[in-house]
DRENDO-1510 file (C-alpha; in Angstrom, 1 decimal, always signed):
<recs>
REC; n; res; u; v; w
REC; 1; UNK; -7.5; -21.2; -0.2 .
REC; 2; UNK; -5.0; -18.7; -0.3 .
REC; 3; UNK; -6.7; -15.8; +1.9 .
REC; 4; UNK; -6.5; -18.8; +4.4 .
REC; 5; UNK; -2.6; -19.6; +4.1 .
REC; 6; UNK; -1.9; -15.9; +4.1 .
REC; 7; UNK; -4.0; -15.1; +7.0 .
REC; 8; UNK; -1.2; -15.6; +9.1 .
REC; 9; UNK; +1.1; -13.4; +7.5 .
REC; 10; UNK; -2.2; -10.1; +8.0 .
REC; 11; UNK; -1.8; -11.1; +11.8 .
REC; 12; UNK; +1.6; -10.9; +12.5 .
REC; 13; UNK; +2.0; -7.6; +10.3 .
REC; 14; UNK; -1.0; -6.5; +12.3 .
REC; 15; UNK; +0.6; -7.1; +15.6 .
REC; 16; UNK; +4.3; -5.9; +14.9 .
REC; 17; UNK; +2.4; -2.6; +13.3 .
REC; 18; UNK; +1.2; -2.3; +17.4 .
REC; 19; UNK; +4.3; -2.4; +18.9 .
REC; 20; UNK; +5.7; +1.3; +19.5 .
REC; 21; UNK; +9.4; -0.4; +19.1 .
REC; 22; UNK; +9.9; -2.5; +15.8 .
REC; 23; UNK; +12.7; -3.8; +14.0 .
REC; 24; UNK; +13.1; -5.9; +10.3 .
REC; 25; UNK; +13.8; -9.0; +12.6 .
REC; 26; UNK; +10.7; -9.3; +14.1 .
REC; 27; UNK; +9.3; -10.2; +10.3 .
REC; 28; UNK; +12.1; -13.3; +10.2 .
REC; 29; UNK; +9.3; -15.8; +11.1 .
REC; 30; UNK; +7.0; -14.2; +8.1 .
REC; 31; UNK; +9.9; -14.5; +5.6 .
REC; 32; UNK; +8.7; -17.7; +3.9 .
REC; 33; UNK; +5.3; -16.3; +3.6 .
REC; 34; UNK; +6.0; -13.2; +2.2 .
REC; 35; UNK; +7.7; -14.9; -0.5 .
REC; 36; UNK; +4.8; -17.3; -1.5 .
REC; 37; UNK; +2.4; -14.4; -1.7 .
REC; 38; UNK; +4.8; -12.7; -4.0 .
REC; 39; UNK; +4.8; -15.5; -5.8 .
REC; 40; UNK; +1.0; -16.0; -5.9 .
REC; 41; UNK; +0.7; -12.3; -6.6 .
REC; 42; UNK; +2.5; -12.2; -9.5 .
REC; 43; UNK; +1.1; -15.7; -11.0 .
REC; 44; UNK; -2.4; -13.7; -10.3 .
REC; 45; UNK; -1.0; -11.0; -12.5 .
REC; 46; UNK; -0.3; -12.9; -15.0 .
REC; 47; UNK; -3.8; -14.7; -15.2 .
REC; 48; UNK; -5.8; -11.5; -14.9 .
REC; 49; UNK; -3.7; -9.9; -17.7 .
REC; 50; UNK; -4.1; -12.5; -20.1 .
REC; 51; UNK; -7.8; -12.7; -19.3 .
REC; 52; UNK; -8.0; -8.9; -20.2 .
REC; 53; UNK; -6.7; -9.8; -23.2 .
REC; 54; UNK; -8.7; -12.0; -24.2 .
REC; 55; UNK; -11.9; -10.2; -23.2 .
REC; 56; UNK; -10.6; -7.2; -25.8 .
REC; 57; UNK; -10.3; -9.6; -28.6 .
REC; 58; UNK; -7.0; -11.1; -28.4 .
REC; 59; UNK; -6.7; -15.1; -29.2 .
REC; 60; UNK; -6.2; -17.0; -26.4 .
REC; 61; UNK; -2.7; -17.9; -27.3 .
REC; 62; UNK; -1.3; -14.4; -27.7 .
REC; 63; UNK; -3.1; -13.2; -24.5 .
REC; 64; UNK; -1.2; -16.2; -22.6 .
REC; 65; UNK; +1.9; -15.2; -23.9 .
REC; 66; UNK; +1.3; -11.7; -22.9 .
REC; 67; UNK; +0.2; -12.8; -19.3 .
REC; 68; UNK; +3.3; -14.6; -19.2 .
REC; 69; UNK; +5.5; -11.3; -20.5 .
REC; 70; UNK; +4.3; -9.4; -17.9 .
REC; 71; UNK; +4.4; -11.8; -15.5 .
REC; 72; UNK; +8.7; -11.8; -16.8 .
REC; 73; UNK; +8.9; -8.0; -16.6 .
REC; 74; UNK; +7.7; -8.5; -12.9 .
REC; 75; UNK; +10.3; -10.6; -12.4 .
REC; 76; UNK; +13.3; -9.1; -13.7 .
REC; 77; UNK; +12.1; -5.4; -12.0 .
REC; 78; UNK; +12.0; -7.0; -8.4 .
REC; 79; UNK; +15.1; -8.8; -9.4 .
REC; 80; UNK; +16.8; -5.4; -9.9 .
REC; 81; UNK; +15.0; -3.4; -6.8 .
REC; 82; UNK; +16.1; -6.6; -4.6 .
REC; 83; UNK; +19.9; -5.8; -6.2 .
REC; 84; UNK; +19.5; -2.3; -5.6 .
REC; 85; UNK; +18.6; -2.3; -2.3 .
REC; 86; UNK; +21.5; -5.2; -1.6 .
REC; 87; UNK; +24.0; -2.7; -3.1 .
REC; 88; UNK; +22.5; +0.1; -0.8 .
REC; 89; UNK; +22.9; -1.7; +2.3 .
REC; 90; UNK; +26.7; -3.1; +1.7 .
REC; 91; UNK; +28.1; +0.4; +0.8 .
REC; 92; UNK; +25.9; +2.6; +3.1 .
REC; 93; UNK; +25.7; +0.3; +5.9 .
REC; 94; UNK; +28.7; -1.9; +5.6 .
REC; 95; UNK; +31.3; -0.4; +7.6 .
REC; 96; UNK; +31.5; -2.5; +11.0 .
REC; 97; UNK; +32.3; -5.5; +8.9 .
REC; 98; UNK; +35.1; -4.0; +6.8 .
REC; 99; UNK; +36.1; -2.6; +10.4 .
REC; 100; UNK; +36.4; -5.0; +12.3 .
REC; 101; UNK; +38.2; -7.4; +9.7 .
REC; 102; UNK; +40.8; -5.1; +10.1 .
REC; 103; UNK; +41.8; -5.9; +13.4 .
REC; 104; UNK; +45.2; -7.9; +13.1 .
REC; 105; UNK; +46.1; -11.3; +14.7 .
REC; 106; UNK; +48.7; -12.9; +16.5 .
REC; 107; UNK; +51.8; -10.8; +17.1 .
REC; 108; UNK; +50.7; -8.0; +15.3 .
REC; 109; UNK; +47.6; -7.6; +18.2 .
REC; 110; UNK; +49.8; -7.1; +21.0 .
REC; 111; UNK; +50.3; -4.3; +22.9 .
REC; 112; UNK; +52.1; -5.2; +26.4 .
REC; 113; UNK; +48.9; -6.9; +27.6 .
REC; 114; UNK; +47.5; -10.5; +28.0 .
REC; 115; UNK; +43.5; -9.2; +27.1 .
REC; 116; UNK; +43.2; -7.0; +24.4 .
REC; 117; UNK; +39.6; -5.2; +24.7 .
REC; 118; UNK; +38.4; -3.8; +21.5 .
REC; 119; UNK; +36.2; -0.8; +22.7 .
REC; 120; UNK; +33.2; +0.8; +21.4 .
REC; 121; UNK; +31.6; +4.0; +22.6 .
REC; 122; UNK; +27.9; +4.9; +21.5 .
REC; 123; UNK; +28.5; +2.9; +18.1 .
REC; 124; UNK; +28.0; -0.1; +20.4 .
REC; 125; UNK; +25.2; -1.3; +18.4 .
REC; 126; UNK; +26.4; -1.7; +15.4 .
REC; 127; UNK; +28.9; -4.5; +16.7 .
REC; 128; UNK; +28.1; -7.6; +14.2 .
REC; 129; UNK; +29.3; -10.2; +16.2 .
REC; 130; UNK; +32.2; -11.9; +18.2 .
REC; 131; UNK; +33.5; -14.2; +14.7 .
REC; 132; UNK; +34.7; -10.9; +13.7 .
REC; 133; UNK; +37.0; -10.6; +16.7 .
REC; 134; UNK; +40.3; -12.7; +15.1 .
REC; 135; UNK; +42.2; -13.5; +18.5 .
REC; 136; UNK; +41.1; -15.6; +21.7 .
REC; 137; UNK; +42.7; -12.5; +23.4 .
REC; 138; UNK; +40.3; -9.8; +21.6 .
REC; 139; UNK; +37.1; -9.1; +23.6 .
REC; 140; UNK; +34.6; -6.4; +23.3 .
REC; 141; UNK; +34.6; -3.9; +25.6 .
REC; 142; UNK; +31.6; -1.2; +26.8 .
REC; 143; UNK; +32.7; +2.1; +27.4 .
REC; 144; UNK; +30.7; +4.8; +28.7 .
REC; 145; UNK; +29.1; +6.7; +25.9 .
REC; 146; UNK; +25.8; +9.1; +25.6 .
REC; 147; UNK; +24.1; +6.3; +25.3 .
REC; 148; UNK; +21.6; +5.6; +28.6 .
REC; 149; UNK; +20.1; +2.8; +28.4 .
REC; 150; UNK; +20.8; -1.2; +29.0 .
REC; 151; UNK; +24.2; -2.7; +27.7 .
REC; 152; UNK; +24.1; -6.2; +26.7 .
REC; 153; UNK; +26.3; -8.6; +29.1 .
REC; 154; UNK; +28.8; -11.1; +27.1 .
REC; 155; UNK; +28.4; -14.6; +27.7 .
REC; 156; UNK; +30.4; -16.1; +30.5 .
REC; 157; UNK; +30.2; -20.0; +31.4 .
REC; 158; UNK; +31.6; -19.4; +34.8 .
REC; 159; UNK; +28.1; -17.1; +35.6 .
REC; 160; UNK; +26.2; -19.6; +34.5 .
REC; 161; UNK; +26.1; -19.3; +31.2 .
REC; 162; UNK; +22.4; -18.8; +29.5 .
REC; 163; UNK; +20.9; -20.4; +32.6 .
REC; 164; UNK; +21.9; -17.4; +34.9 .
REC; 165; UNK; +19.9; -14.1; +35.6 .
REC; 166; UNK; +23.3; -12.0; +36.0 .
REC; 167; UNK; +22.2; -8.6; +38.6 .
REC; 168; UNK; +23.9; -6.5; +35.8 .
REC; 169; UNK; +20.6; -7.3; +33.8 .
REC; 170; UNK; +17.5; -5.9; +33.8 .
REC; 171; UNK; +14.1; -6.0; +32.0 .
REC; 172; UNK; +13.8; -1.7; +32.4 .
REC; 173; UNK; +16.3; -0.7; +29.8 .
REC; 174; UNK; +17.4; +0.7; +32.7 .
REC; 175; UNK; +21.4; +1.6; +32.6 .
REC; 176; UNK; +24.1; -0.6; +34.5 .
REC; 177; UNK; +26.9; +1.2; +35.2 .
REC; 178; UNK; +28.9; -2.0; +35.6 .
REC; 179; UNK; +28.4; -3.0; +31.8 .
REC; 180; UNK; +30.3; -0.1; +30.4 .
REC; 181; UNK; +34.0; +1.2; +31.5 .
REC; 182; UNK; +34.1; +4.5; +32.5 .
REC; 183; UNK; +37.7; +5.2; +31.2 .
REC; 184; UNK; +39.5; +4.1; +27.7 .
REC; 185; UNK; +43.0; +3.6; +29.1 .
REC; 186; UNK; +42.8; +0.0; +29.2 .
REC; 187; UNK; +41.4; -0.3; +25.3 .
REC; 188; UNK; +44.1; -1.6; +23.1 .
REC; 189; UNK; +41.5; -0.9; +19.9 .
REC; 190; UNK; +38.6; +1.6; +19.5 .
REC; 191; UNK; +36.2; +1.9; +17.1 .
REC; 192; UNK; +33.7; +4.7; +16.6 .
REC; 193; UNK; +33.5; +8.0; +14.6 .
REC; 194; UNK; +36.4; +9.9; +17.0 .
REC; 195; UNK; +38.6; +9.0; +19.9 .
REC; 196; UNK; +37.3; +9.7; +23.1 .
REC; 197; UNK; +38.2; +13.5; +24.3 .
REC; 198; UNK; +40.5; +12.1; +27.1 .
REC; 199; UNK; +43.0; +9.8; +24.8 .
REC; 200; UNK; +45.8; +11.4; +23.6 .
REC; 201; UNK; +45.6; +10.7; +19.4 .
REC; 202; UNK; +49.6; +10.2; +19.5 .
REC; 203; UNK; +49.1; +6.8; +21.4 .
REC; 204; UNK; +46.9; +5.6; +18.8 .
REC; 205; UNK; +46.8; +4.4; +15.1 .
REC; 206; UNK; +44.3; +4.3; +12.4 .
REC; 207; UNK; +44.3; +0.8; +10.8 .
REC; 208; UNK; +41.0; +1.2; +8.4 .
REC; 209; UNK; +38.7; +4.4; +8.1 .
REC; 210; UNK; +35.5; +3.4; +6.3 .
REC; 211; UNK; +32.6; +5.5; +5.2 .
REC; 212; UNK; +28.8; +4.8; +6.6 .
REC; 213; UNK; +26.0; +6.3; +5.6 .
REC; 214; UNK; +24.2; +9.3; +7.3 .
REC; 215; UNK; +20.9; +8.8; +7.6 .
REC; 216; UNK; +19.5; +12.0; +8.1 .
REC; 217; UNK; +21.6; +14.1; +5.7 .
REC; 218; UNK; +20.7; +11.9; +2.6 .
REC; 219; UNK; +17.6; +11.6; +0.5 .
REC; 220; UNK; +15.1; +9.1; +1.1 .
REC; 221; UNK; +15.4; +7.2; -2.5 .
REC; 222; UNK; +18.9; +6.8; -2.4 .
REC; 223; UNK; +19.7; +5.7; +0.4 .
REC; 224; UNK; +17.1; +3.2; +0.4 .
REC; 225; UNK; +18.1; +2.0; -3.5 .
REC; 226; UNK; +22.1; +2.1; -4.9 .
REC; 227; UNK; +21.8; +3.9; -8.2 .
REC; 228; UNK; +25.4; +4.1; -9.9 .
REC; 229; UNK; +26.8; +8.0; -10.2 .
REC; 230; UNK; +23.6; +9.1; -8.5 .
REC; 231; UNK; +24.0; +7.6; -5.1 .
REC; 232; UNK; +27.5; +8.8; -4.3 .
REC; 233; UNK; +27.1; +11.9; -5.0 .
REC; 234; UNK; +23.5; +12.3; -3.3 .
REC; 235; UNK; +24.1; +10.2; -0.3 .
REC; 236; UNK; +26.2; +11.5; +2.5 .
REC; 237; UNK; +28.6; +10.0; +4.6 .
REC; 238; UNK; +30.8; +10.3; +7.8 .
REC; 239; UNK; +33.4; +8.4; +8.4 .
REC; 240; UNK; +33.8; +5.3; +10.9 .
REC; 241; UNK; +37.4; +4.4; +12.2 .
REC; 242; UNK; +39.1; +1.7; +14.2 .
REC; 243; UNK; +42.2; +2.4; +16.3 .
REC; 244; UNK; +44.8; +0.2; +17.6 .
REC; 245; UNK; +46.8; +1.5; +20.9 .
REC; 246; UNK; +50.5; +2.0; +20.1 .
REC; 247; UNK; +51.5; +2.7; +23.2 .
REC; 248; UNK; +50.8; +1.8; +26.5 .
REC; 249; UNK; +48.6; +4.0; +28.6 .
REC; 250; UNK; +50.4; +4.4; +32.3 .
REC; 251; UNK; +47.3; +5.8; +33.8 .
</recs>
């Protein structure tokens, strides 16, 4: 029946809730399941309302029809819940995109060097992937950060690709100090809320400054949902920047 089909769906919410680390991810392999219960739920919803109506007197006919209503109303509220929270997410949370499509191509990249690292300091997590990086020469750098813990390592075919175990890897979340430069000299962009305290701002322009959401300094409610007029002005924000190098660190 369905308590069988769903069963699945109890046990893996059951063991992510376990985990002391847990991110939305982890409930990928869940999505299609979540979505036939709310399915089933609301079809249930339906059927027990109209049976209410029909036990306080209602024909059978109206009482379907207002099954089916409510079943409707369910509908359109998650529709505009699910919109909501869309709308929260792209203007609270939807900087590094907009970022990092400003980073310009061809000529207009250059700076005096054949590699052009795009560096990040302790936004490093919030890089959304290499497709956003618009030249073969672009690649994203490490620098060192307050950030402790365990860098990923890019991909390189020449270490062996996906097959290797690269030393600069570890299962500890332990730090590698060879994963992260220790000085920005060599960065022809930067990204992250400020430059770091040993580049000179003269060397250095702004070529988009985007707002992102902070957390802690808004309310609960809307942050989580956009409401129009309400959000803006409840919801704070700090703003994210990416640099290009204009001239040429000789350190």
């Amino acid at each position: 029946g369905v308590a069988a089909a769903a069963a699945p769906l109890w046990l893996w919410l059951a063991a992510i809730s376990s985990l002391p680390h847990k991110e939305e991810r982890f409930l990928y392999v869940v999505y299609p399941l979540i979505c036939w219960v709310a399915a089933m739920s609301i079809v249930a919803m339906g059927n027990v309302a109209a049976a209410v109506f029909n036990r306080l007197g209602a024909r059978r006919g109206p009482a379907a029809a207002a099954g089916e209503a409510l079943q409707g109303l369910a509908v359109v509220g998650f529709a505009a819940l699910s919109l909501a929270r869309i709308a929260a997410l792209l203007t609270g949370y939807g900087a590094p995109m907009a970022l990092y499509n400003s980073l310009p191509q061809g000529q207009n990249a250059g700076v005096g060097t054949a590699e052009l690292p795009v560096c990040v300091g302790d936004q490093w997590h919030r890089f959304p992937s290499s497709f956003y990086l618009p030249d073969q020469q672009m690649r994203l750098q490490f620098v060192k950060s307050s950030f402790d813990g365990h860098l990923p390592r890019p991909f390189h075919a020449l270490e062996g690709g996906t097959r290797a175990a690269p030393w600069q890897l570890n299962d500890k979340n332990r730090e590698e100090p060879a994963n992260a430069w220790t000085e920005t000299h060599r960065c022809a962009f930067f990204t992250g809320t400020e430059l770091p305290v040993d580049e000179n701002p003269g060397e250095w322009k702004i070529l988009a400054k985007v707002p992102f959401l902070d957390k802690a300094e808004s309310p609960a409610a809307t942050r989580a949902l956009y409401v129009p007029w309400l959000s803006p002005q409840r919801n704070v924000y700090e703003q994210h920047y990416m640099w290009q190098r204009v001239v040429v660190s000789e350190r």
